[in-house]
C-alpha positions as CSV (number, residue, x, y, z in Angstrom):
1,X,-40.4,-34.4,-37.1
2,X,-39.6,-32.6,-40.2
3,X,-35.4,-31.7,-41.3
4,X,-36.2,-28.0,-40.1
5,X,-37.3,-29.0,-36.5
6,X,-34.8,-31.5,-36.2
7,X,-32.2,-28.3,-37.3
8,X,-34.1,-26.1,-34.8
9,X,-34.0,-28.3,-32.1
10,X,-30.2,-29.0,-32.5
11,X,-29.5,-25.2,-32.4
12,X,-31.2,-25.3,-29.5
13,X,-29.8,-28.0,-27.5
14,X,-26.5,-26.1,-28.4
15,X,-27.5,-22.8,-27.1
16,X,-28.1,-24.8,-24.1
17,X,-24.8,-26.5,-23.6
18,X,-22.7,-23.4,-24.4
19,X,-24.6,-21.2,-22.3
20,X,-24.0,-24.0,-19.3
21,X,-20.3,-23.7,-20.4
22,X,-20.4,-20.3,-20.3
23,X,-22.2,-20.0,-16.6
24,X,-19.5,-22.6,-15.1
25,X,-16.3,-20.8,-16.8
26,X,-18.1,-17.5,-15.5
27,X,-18.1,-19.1,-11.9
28,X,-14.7,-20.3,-12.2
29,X,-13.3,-17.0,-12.9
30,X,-15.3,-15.5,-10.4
31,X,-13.4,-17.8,-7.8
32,X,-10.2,-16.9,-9.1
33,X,-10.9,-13.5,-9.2
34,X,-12.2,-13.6,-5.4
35,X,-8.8,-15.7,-4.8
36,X,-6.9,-13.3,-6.0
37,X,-8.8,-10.4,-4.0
38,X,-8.5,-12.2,-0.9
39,X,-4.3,-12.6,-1.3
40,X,-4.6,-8.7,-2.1
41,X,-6.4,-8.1,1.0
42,X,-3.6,-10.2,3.1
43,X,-1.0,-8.4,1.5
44,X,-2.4,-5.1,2.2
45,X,-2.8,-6.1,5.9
46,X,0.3,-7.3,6.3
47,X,1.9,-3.8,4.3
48,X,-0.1,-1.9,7.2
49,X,1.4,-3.4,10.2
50,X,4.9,-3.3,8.5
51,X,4.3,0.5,7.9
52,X,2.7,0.9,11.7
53,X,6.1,-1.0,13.2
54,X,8.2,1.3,11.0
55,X,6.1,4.8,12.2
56,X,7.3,3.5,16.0
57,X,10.8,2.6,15.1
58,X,10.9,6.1,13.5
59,X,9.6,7.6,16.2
60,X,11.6,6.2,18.5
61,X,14.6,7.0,16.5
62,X,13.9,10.6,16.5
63,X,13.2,11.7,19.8
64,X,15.6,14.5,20.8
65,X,17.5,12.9,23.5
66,X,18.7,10.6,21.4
67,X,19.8,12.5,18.6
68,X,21.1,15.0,21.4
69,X,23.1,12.1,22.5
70,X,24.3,10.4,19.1
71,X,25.3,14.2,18.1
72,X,27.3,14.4,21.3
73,X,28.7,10.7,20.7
74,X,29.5,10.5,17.4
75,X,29.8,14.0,15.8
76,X,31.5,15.8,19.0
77,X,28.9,18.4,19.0
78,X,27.9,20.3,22.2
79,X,26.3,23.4,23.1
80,X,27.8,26.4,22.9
81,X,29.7,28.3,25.2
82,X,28.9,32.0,26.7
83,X,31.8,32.7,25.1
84,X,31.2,31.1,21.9
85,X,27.8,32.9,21.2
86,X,28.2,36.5,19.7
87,X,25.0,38.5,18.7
88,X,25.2,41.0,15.5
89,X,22.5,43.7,15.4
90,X,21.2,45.1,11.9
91,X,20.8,48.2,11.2
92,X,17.2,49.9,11.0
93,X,15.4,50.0,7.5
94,X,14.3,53.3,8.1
95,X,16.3,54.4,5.2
């Protein structure tokens, strides 16, 4: 075996080894990367029932009767009075 084969295989037996270095850091990553995904995923879920269980609570927050009732309650509001109630009538724009 002569000093350039001997230098040839060498390079080669390196190529080798880094390029199995290379596929197992690539796999790794991969796995972290899917890891991470995964945790995304869960979070995501778990954002979309919170934001389904706040739709009903608004919901059920804002149904007229019970603003009716809070405005009664808390704000002393109440429906006008026949007497309370005066209509105004515009003129024609005829001009």
């Amino acid at each position: 075996m002569t000093r350039y084969d001997l230098g040839f295989l060498l390079l080669l037996v390196a190529g080798i080894v880094g390029t199995g270095i290379g596929v197992v850091y690539t796999s790794y990553a991969s796995r972290m990367e899917f890891v991470a995904l995964q945790a995304l995923h869960t979070k995501r879920q778990e954002l979309e029932v919170r934001w389904g269980q706040l739709r009903l609570e608004e919901a059920a927050l804002t149904t007229h009767a019970r603003i009716e009732t809070r405005a009664r309650r808390l704000l002393g509001m109440r429906l006008p009075r026949e007497g309370d109630v005066r209509v105004i009538e515009g003129g024609s724009n005829d001009g």
